[in-house]
C-alpha positions as CSV (number, residue, x, y, z in Angstrom):
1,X,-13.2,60.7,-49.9
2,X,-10.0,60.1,-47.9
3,X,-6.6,61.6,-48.9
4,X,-3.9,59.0,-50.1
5,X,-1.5,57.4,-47.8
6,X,0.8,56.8,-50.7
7,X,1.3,57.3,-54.2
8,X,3.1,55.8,-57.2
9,X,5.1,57.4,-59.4
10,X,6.9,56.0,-61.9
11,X,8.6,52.9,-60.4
12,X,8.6,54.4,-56.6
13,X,5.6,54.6,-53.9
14,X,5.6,57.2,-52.0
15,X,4.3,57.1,-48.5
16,X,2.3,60.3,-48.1
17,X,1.4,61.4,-44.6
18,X,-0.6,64.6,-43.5
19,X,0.8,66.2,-40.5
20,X,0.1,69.5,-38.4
21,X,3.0,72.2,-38.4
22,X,5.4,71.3,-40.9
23,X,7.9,73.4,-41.0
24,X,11.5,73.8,-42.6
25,X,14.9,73.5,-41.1
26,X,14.6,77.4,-40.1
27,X,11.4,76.6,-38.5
28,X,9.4,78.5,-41.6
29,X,6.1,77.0,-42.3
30,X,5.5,74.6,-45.3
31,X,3.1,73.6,-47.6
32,X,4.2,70.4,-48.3
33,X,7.6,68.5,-48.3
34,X,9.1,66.0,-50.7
35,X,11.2,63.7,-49.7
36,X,13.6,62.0,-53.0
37,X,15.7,60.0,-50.2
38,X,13.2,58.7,-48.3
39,X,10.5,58.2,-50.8
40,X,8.0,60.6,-48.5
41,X,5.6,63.3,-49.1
42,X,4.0,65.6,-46.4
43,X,1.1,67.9,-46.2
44,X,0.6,70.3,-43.8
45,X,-2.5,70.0,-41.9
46,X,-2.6,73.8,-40.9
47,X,-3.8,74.2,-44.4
48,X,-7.4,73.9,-45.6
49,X,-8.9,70.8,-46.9
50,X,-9.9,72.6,-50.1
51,X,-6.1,73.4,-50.6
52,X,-4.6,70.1,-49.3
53,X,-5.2,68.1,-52.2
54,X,-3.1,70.9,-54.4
55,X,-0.5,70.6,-52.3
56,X,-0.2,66.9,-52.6
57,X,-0.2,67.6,-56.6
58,X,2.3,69.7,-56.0
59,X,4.3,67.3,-54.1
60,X,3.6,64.7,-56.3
61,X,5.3,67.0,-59.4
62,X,8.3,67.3,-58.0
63,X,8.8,64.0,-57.6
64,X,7.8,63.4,-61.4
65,X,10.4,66.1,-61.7
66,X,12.8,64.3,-60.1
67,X,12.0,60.8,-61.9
68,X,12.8,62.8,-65.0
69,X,16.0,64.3,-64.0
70,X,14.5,67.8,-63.8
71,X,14.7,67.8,-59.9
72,X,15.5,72.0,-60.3
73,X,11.4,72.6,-61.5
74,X,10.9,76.2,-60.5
75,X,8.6,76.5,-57.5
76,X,6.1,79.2,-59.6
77,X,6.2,76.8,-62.8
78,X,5.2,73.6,-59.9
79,X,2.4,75.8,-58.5
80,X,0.7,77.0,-61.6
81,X,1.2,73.0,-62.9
82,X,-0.9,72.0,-59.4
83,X,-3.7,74.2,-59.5
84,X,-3.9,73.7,-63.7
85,X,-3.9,69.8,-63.1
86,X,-6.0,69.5,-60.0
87,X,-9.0,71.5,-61.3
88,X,-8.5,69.3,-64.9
89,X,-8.3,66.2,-62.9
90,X,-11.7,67.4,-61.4
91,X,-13.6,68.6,-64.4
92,X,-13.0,65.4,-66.1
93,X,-14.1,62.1,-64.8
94,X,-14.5,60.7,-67.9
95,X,-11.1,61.9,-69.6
96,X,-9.4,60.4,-66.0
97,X,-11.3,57.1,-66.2
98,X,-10.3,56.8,-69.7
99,X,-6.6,57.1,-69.0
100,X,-6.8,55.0,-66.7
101,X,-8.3,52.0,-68.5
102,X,-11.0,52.0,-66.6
103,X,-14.9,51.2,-68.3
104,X,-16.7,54.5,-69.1
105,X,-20.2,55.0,-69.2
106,X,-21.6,57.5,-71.7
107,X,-25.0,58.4,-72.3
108,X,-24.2,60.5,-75.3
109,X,-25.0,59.5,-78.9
110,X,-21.6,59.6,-80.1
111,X,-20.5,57.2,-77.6
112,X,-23.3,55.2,-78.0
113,X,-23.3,54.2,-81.5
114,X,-23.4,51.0,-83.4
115,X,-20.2,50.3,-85.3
C-alpha cells in the first residue's frame, strides 16, 4: 500500500510528504517533523519502510497533541504512544473498520446470529 500524502486531524489536513535527509536547524538528523504553522508533516526517507509508518504516527500525535492544547507531549510518552498504536492499528482490522463505520464481515457465530 502507499503511504498518505495527507492526513486529517481534527478539523485540519495535513499535507504529509516523505523526503530523504531531514534534518534539524543544527543540521541533526530527524525522524520526522511536524509542522503546527504550516499544517505539514515529514518523514525521513533514510529510515526504513518498516519504521516509516511509526514515525508518521508519531507525527500525527503531536499534532493531536497540539489540537488538544497539549502541544508540550513528552517525546518518550509520543514514542511509546506510536509503536503501542501502530501495532493495535495492525492487529485489528476489524476493531479499525468498526470505528470507522465501515461494514464488517464476520464469520464467527457471535456475529452471525439471528436477532
Amino acid at each position: 500500500m502507499k503511504p498518505p500524502h495527507k492526513v486529517r486531524v481534527g478539523l485540519l489536513t495535513y499535507k504529509v510528504e516523505y523526503k530523504k535527509g531531514l534534518v534539524d536547524e543544527d543540521n541533526d538528523f530527524l525522524y520526522g517533523y511536524f509542522g503546527p504553522s504550516e499544517q505539514i508533516i515529514q518523514v525521513n526517507t533514510d529510515t526504513t519502510e518498516e519504521k516509516q509508518p511509526v514515525i508518521l504516527m508519531h507525527e500525527c500525535l503531536h499534532a493531536i497533541g497540539e489540537q488538544l492544547g497539549d502541544a508540550d507531549l513528552s517525546e518518550a510518552h509520543t514514542q511509546i504512544w506510536s509503536y503501542a498504536l501502530v501495532e493495535f492499528i495492525r492487529r485489528n482490522p476489524e476493531f479499525i473498520a468498526y470505528i470507522g463505520q465501515e461494514p464488517v464481515s464476520c464469520a464467527c457465530e457471535e456475529c452471525n446470529t439471528d436477532e
